[in-house]
C-alpha positions as MATLAB code, in Angstrom:
seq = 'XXXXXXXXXXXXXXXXXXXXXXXXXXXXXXXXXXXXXXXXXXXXXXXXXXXXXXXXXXXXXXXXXXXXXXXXXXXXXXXXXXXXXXXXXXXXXXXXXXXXXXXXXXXXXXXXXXX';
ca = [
     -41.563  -30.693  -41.317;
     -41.372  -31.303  -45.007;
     -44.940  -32.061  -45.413;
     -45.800  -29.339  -43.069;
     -44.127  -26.824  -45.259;
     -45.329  -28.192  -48.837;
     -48.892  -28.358  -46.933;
     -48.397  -24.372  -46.296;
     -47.099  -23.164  -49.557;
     -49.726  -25.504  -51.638;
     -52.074  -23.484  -49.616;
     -51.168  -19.989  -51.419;
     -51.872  -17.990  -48.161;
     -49.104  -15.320  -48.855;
     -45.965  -15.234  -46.710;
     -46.402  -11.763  -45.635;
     -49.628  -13.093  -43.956;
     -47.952  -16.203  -42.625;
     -45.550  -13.898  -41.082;
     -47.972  -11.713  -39.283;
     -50.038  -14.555  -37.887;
     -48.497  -17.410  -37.147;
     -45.859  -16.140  -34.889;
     -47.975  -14.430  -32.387;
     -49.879  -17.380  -32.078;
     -47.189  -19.417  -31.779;
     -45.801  -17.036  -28.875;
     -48.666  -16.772  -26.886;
     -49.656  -20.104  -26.645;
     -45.867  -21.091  -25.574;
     -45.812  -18.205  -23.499;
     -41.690  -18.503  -23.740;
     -39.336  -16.720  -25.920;
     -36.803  -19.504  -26.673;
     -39.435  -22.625  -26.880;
     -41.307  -20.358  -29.757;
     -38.206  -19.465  -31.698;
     -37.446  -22.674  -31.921;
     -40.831  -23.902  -33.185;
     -41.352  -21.049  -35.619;
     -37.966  -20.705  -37.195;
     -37.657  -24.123  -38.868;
     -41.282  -23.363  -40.668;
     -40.181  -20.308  -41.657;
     -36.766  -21.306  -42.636;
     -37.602  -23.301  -45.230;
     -40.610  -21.032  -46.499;
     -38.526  -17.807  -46.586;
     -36.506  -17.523  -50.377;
     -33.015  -17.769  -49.950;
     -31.586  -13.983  -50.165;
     -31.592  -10.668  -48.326;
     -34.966  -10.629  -47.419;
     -34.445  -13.603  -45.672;
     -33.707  -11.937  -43.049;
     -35.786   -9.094  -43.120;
     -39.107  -11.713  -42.920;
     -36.726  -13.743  -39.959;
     -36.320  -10.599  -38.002;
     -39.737   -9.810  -38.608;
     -40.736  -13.249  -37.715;
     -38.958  -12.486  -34.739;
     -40.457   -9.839  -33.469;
     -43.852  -10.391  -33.838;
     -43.015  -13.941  -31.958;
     -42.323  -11.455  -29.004;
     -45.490   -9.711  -29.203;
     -47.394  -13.017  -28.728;
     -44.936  -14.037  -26.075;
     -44.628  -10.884  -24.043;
     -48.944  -10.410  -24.179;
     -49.317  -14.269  -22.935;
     -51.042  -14.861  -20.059;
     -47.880  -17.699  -19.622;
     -45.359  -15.274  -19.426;
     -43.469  -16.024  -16.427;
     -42.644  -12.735  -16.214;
     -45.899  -11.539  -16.055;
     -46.995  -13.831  -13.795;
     -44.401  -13.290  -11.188;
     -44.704   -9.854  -11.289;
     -48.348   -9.774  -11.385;
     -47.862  -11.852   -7.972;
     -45.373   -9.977   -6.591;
     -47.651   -6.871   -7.039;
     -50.882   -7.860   -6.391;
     -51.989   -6.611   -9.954;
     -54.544   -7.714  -12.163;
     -53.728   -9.234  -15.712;
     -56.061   -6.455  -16.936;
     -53.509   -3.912  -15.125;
     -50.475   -4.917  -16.941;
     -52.414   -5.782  -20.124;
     -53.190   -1.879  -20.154;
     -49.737   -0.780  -19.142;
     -48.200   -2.720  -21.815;
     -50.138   -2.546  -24.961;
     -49.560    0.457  -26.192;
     -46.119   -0.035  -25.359;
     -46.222   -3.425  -27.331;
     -48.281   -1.329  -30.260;
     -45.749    1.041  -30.354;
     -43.468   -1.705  -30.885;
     -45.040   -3.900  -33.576;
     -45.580   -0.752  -35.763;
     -42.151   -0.373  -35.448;
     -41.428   -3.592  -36.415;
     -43.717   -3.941  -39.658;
     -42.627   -0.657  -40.817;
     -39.352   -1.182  -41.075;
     -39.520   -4.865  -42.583;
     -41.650   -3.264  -44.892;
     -39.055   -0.386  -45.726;
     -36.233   -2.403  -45.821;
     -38.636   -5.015  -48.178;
];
């Protein structure tokens, strides 16, 4: 994990950025909440500066980690219910994203405000 992280901030890629991608990647390919909180939050635990915005970027980090999850085609929510009700990915997929847009705006705005 050392490595990992000097590999990452070597790179320069800003943490802001960082924090808006690699979460909802992370989410939707794990496609569960608690399996990508706990590969995302040592990264960003020792990338975050020590301070308050700690955990603004962590609760950000956090959120954004659900938006991958919730949108992956491995949520077992999703897929149950999809079963259940004989509905289409594409079904829920429309049902939810603005829902989930709603919801990361939300998210970003107020890391940013409280920033």
């Amino acid at each position: 994990l050392v490595y990992l992280t000097d590999y990452i901030s070597a790179s320069n890629i800003p943490l802001i950025v960082l924090t808006l991608v690699v979460p909802v990647l992370i989410g939707f390919t794990v496609g569960h909440a608690t399996a990508a909180a706990t590969i995302i939050y040592p990264l960003f635990v020792t990338l975050v500066p020590p301070g308050a915005e700690s955990v603004i970027y962590l609760s950000l980090v956090y959120s954004i980690m659900l938006y991958g999850y919730i949108l992956s085609p491995l949520h077992l929510c999703l897929l149950v219910s999809n079963e259940y009700f004989g509905a289409s990915f594409w079904e829920s997929y429309r049902l939810l994203a603005p829902l989930l847009t709603i919801f990361l705006v939300a998210a970003i705005v107020q890391a940013l405000l409280l920033l």
